[in-house]
C-alpha positions as CSV (number, residue, x, y, z in Angstrom):
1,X,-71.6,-161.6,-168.9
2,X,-68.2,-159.7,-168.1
3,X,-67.2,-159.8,-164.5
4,X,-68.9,-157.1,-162.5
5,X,-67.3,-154.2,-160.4
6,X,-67.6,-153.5,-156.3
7,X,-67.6,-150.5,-154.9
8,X,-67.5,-150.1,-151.0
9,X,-68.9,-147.1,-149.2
10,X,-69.2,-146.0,-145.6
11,X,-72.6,-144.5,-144.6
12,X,-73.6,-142.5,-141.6
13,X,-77.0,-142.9,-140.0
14,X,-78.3,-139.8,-141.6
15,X,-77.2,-138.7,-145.6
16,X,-78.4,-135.5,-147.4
17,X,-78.1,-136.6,-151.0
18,X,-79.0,-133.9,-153.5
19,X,-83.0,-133.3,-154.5
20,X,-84.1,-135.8,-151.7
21,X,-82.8,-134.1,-148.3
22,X,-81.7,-135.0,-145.0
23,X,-82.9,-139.2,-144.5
24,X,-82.1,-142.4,-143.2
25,X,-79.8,-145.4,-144.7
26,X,-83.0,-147.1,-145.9
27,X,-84.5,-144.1,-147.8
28,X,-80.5,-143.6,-149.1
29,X,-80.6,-146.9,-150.5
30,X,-84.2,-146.3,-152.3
31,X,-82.0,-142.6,-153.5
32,X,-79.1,-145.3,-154.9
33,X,-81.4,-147.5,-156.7
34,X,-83.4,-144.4,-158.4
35,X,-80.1,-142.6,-158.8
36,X,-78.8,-145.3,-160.7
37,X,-82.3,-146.2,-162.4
38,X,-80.4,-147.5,-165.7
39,X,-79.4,-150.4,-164.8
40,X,-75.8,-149.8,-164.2
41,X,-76.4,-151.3,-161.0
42,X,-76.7,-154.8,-160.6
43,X,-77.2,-155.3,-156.8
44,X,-76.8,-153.9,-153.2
45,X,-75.2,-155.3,-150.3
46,X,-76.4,-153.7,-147.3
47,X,-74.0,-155.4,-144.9
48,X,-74.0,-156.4,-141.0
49,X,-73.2,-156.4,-138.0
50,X,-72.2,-159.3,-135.7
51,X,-73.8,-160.8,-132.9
52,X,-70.6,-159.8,-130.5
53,X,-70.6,-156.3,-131.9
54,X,-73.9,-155.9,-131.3
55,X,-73.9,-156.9,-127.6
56,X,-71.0,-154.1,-127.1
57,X,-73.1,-151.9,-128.1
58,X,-76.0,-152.3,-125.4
59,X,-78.4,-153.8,-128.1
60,X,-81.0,-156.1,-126.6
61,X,-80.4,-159.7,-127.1
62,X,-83.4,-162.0,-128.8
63,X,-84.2,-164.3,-131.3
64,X,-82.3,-164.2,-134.4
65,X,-83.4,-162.0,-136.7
66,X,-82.9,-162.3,-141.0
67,X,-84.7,-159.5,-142.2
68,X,-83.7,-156.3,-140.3
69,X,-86.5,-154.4,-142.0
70,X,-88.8,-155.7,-139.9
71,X,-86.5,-156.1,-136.5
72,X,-87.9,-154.6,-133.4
73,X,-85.9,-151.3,-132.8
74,X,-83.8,-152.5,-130.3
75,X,-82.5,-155.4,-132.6
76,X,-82.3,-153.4,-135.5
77,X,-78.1,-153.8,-135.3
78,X,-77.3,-152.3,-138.7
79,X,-79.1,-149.3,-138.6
80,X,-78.2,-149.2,-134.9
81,X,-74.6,-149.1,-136.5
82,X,-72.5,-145.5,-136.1
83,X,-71.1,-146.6,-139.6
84,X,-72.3,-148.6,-141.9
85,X,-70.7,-150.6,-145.0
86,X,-72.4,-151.0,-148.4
87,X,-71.3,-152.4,-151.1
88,X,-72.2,-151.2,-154.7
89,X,-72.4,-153.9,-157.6
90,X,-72.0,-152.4,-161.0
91,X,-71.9,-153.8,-164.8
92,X,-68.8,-152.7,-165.3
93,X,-65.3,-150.4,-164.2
94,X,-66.8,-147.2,-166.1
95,X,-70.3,-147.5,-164.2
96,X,-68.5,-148.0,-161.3
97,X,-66.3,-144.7,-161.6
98,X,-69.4,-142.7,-162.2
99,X,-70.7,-144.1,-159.3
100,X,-67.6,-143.1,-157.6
101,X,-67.1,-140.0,-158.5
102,X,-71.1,-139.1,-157.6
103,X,-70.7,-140.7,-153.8
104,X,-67.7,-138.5,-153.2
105,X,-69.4,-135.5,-153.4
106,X,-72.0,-136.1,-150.3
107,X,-71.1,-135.2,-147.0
108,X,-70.7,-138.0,-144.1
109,X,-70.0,-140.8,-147.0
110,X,-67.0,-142.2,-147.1
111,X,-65.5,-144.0,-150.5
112,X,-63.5,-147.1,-150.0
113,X,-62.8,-149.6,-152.8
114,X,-63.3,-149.9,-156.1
115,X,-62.3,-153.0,-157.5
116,X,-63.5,-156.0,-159.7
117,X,-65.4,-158.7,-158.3
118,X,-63.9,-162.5,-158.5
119,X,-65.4,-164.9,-161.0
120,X,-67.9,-166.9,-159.3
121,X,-67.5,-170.3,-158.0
122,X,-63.8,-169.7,-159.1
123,X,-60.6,-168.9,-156.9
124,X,-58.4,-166.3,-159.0
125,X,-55.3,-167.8,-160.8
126,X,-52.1,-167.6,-158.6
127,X,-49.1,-167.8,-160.5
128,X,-45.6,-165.3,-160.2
129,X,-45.9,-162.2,-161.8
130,X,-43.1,-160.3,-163.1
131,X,-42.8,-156.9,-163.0
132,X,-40.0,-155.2,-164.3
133,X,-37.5,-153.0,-162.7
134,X,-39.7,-154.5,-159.1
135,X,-38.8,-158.2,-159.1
136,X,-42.0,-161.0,-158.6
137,X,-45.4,-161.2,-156.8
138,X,-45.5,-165.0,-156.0
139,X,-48.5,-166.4,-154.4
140,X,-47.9,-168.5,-150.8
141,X,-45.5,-171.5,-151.7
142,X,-44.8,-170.4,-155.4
143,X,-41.1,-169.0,-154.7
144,X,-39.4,-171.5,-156.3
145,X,-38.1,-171.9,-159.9
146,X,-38.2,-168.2,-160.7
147,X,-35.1,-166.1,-162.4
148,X,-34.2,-163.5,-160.5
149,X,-32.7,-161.9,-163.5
150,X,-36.5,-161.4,-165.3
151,X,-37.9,-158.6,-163.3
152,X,-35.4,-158.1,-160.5
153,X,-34.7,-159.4,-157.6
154,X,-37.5,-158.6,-155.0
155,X,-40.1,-161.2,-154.0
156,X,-43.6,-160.3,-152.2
157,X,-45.5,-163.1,-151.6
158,X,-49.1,-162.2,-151.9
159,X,-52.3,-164.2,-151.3
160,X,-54.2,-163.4,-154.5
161,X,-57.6,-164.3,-153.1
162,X,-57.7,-161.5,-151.1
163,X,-58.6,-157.8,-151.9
164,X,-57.4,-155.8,-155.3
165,X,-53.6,-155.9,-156.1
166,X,-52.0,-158.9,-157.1
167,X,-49.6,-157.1,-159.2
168,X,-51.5,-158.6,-162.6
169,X,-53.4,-155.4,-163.0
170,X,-50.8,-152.8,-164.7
171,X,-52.2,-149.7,-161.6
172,X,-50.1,-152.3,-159.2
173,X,-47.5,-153.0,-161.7
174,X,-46.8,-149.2,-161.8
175,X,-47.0,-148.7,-158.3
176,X,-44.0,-151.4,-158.1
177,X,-41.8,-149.8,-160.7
178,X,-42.1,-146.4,-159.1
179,X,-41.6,-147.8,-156.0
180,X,-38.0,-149.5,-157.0
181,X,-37.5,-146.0,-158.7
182,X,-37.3,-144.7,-155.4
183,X,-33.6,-144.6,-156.1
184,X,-32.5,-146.2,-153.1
185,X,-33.3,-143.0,-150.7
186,X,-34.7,-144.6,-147.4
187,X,-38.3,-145.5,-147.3
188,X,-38.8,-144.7,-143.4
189,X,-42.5,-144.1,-142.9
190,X,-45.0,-145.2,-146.1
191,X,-48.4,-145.1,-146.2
192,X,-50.5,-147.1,-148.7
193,X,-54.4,-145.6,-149.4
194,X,-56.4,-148.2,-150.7
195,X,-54.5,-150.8,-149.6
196,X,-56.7,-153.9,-150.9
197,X,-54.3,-156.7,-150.4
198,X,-51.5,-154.6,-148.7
199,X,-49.9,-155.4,-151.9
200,X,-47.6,-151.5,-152.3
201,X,-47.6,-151.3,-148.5
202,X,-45.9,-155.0,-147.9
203,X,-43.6,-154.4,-150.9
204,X,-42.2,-151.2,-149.4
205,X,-41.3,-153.1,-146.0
206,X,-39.8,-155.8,-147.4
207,X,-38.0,-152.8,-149.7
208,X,-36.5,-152.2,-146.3
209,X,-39.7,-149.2,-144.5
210,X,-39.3,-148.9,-141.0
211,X,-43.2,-148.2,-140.5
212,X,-45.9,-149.0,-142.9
213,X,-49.4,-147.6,-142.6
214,X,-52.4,-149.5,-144.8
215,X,-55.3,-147.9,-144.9
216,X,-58.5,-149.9,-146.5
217,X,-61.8,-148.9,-145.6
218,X,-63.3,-152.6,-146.6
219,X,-62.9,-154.4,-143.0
220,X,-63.4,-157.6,-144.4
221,X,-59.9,-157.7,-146.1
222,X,-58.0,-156.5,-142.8
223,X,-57.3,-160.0,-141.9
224,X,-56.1,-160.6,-145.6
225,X,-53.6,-157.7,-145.0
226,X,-52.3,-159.0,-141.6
227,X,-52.1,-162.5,-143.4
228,X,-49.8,-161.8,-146.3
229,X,-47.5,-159.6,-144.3
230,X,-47.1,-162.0,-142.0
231,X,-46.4,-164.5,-145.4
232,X,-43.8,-162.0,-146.3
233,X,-42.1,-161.5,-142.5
234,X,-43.0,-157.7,-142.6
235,X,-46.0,-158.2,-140.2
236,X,-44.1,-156.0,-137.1
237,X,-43.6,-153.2,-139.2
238,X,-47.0,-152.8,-141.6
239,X,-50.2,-151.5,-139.7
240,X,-53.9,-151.2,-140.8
241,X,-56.1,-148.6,-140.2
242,X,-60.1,-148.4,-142.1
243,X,-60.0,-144.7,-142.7
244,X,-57.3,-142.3,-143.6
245,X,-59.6,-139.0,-142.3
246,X,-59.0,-141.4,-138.7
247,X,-55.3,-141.5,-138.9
248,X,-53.9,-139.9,-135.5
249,X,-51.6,-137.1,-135.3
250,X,-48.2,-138.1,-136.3
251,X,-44.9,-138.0,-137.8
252,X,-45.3,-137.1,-141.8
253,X,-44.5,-140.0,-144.2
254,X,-41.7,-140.3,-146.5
255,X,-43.7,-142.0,-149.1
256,X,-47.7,-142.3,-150.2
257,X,-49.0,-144.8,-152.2
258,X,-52.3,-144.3,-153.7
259,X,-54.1,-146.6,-156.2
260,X,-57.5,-145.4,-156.5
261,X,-60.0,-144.5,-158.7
262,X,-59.5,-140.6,-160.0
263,X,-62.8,-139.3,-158.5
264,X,-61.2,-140.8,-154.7
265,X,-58.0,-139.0,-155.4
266,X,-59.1,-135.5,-155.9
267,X,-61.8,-136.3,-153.0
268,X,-58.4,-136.8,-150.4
269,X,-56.0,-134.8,-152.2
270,X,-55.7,-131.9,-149.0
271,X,-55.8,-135.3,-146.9
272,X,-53.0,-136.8,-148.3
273,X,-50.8,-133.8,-148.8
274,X,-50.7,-132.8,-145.9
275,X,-49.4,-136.3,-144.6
276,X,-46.6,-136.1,-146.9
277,X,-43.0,-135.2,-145.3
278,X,-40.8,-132.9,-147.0
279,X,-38.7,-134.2,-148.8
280,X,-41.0,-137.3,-149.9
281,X,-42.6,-138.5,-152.9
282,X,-45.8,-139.3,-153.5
283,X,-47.1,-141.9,-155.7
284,X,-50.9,-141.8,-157.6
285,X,-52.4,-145.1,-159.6
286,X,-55.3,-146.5,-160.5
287,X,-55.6,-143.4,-163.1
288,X,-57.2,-144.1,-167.1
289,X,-55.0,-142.2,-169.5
290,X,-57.6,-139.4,-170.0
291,X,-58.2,-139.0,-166.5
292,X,-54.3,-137.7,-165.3
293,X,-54.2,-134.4,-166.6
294,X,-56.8,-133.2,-164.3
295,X,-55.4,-135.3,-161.2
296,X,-52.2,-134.1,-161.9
297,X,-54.0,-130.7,-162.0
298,X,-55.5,-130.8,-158.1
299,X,-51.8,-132.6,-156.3
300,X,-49.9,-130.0,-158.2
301,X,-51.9,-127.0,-156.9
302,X,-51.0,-128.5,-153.5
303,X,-47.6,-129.6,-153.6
304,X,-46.7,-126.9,-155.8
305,X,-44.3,-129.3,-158.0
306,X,-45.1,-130.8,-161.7
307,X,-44.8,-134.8,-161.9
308,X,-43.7,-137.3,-163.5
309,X,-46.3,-139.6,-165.6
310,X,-45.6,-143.1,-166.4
311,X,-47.8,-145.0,-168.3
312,X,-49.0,-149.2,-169.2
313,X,-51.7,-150.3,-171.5
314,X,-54.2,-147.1,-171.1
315,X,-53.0,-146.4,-167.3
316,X,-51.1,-143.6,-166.0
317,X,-49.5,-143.0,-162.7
318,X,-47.7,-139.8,-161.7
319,X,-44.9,-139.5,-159.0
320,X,-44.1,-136.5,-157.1
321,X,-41.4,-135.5,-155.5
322,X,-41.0,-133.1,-153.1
């Protein structure tokens, strides 16, 4: 069976998916399972919420309790939950792009990651990765040995158990090259959407950013972020935040990375233009060849500027500069 997708979703305590109305997370998650009555979907993942988080929130304290469908009211801790996290399994990337692009359109429910799931039982391969005109991804301890002259010479070291982006999947790979096309024009403020490992968001501090914003929506890969910036000395300049609609008011940034599925990118286009300095580029992955045209379409509307479309193995990323 081929390795299954994830995709992680913020819910509100109350959705209004279309033909069912206004309900609850549990008659949302009945919604998911009819909406997705094929069998694209392979399992839910309703998530939790800690014992410490729980007790911050006034909850009443009690026996320990498995199944929160039948929790009194009081210990009900995830549907007490101002946010919830759920994550989607689906067969495989192109179910789990539909599924994107239909979760984007309700109101309250915010899109995180979509990314493929590890093998099971089995720790992903962690070797150095070459990518040209970038330099290497090296996992922790694997900086030895390695020409400089193969790829170039920058080295992130990134923990390739954690999160999407270990520079194997040719969206990263374009993200890098794009990023060392910057030209050598000062990075200053970046900020990475989507960040999964931190992977584009290390790179540009160790490419010499000032202040690096990562924005990932999955909380359970924050850690993961901290950890391999801190591998990679960077950890004083690159900060995480969950949501990028929850960034405060700020300076604009000099440079936006964004690997993410198409249907996330036209969802935050207004978001993420406006959070662009000018002058600044702006950098969009995580596109299928066929799909470009019509992101291309909604950032240029925006920023008012055509751009420039590189492409590896049935990917495409476009650049703007403005």
């Amino acid at each position: 069976m081929p390795t299954p997708w994830l995709v992680t979703v913020a819910i509100p305590p109350t959705i209004d998916p279309p033909g069912l109305g206004p309900t609850d997370r549990d008659g949302f998650i009945e919604w998911l399972w009819m909406a997705f009555a094929d069998g694209d979907l392979l399992a839910l993942d309703e998530g939790s919420v800690d014992a410490e988080a729980a007790w911050a929130a006034g909850l009443e304290p009690g026996a320990l309790v498995i199944d929160t469908a039948a929790a009194p009211t009081g210990r009900d801790w995830v549907a007490a939950a101002g946010s919830a996290e759920i994550v989607l399994v689906f067969a495989g990337a192109e179910e789990a792009e539909r599924a994107a692009a239909l979760l984007t359109t309700l109101t309250g429910v915010r899109l995180g990651a979509v990314r493929q799931a590890p093998p099971p039982g089995q720790a992903p391969v962690q070797e150095p990765v070459a990518v040209p005109g970038f330099g290497w991804i090296v996992p922790p301890g694997g900086q030895t040995g390695l020409d400089d002259t193969a790829a170039g010479k920058a080295r992130v070291v990134i923990d390739a158990g954690t999160g999407f982006g270990t520079g194997l999947h040719p969206t990263t790979r374009l993200c890098l090259q794009a990023l060392a096309d910057h030209g050598g024009r000062p990075l200053g403020r970046v900020l990475d959407v989507g960040a999964g490992s931190g992977i584009l968001g290390i790179a540009a501090a160790c490419a010499g950013a000032a202040d690096v914003v990562a924005v990932e929506i999955d909380s359970r890969v924050h850690g993961a972020i901290a950890a391999n910036a801190a591998h990679n000395g960077v950890a004083d300049r690159v900060r995480v935040e969950r949501d990028l609609a929850d960034l405060p008011a700020g300076p604009p940034f000099d440079l936006v990375l964004a690997n993410i599925v198409a249907a996330v990118l036209v969802g935050i286009a207004d978001r993420v233009c406006a959070r662009l300095a000018r002058p600044g580029s702006l950098v969009l992955s995580g596109l299928r060849d066929e799909e470009a045209a019509p992101v291309a379409a909604e950032y240029r509307r925006r920023l008012g500027i055509d751009p420039r479309a590189t492409t590896d193995a049935g990917w495409t990323c476009l650049t703007f500069h403005r």
